[in-house]
C-alpha angles and dihedrals in degrees: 000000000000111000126211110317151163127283133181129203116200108199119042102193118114099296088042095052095036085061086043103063088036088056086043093061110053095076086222097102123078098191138011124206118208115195128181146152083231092065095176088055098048086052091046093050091036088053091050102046096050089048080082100066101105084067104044103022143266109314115135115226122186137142134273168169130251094264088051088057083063107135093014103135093194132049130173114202113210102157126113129120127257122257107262122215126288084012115134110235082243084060087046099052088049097056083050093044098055081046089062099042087061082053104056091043087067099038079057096057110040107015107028099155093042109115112228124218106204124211114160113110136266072059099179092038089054097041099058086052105051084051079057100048101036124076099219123095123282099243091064090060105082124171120205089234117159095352089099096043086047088051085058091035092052093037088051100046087044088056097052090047097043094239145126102271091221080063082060117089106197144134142205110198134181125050127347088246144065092309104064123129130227116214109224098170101063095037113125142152110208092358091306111131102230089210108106095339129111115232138182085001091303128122123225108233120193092210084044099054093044088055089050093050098048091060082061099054096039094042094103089057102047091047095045092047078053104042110004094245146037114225117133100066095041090050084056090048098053103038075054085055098058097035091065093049096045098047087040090234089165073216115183103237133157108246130157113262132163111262127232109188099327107140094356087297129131135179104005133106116229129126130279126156102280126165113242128189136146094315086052122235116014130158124016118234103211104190108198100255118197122247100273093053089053108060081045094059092047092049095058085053083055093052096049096048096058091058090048088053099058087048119123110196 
């Protein structure tokens, strides 16, 4: 059991904050890092949010540079750059890319055995290439992947059979894009399978339940043509995150891995349900999918390998 630590977040813009004041919190932390090219911006949003302590407990929170996150054994990355206008989203993932490659020179060199929770999107993209760029093992690279879309997927479902969505077991795989996958055949709420069953007086229709997924995969878009963003879930998602690696939980999550064999995939990052603990991502948790889910899922590997291939660090 891991007590209370410290934790940096590279990146404060509104993921990174939003992950910030969960973390916050969660009284679990002793210290938070904030690191950012905008350096004025990092100390305003780190004196702000400490102001909060006499409400949630004593944790420090300041900005920073690399050499201040020494000894952090976690660190959320949450920094990357917005599409401009007229740039191809390849141009985009470069300039990403070389971003991150900035970013793993200096995890090298002052905090080597952190693990790193990646968030900037594209998450499994970026994922796959901060495993490439960093020296430390693979397995202490996560990205946040489908946990955010599971979170939707799960909330949704919950709200069309009137229970608590932790009550829900579900699970979106894939990438964290248009390409994800729902799977349908493991989904159950109590141990009752929702495909084709009738629960809590509820059917389960087929037209129904792809409506219902749609609003998942096209939930980003709806929020950010709202509200220009998306933040508050994501920040749950990733004070979740730590949680489960610094309490050991071995929880099954899905987080976005590099695959070795699994479905018939390699070398490629996507979701799929893995443990993770204090020594990061373990064991993957491979559910039978159907055959549609399958190709689906085979499909999203392919998607994402065309981007990587494309890729200059």
């Amino acid at each position: 059991m891991i007590k209370k630590q410290k934790v940096g977040i590279v990146g404060t813009g509104q993921v990174g904050m939003a992950a910030a004041f969960a973390i916050f919190q969660q009284q679990k932390v002793s210290e938070l890092v904030l690191v950012d090219r905008d350096k004025a911006r990092a100390e305003g949003e780190a004196m702000d949010l400490m102001h909060g302590q006499a409400y949630v407990g004593r944790c420090g929170v300041r900005a920073g540079d690399y050499a201040d996150l020494k000894d952090a054994q976690l660190i959320v990355i949450s920094a990357g750059v917005s599409q401009k206008p007229g740039e191809s989203r390849l141009q985009l993932l470069n300039r990403n890319a070389a971003i991150f490659a900035e970013i793993a020179v200096q995890l090298d060199q002052y905090v080597p055995d952190a693990i790193l929770l990646i968030a900037t999107n594209p998450v499994d993209i970026l994922t796959y290439v901060m495993q490439d760029l960093s020296k430390r093992p693979a397995n202490l690279v996560i990205g946040t992947g489908t946990m955010l879309d599971t979170t939707r997927f799960r909330t949704l479902l919950a709200e069309y059979y009137c229970v608590d969505p932790r009550s829900v077991h579900a699970f979106i795989i894939g990438e964290h894009g248009d390409s994800e996958v729902p799977v349908w055949s493991t989904a159950d709420i109590a141990g009752s399978l929702l495909a084709d069953n009738r629960i809590l007086g509820k059917p389960f229709d087929r037209e129904v339940m792809e409506g219902l997924f749609q609003k998942v995969r096209t939930a980003a878009f709806e929020i950010i043509n709202r509200k220009g963003y998306t933040n508050w879930a994501i920040g749950l998602v990733i004070a979740h995150l730590l949680r489960t690696i610094q309490d050991d939980q071995n929880s099954v999550l899905p987080v976005s891995v590099r695959l070795a064999g699994e479905y018939g995939i390699d070398d490629v990052c996507l979701s799929i349900p893995v443990a993770v603990g204090l020594h990061g991502v373990g064991e993957r948790v491979a559910p039978t999918l159907d055959a549609e889910e399958l190709q689906k899922l085979k499909h999203s590997a392919d998607v994402l390998k065309e981007s990587l291939a494309g890729i200059q660090y």
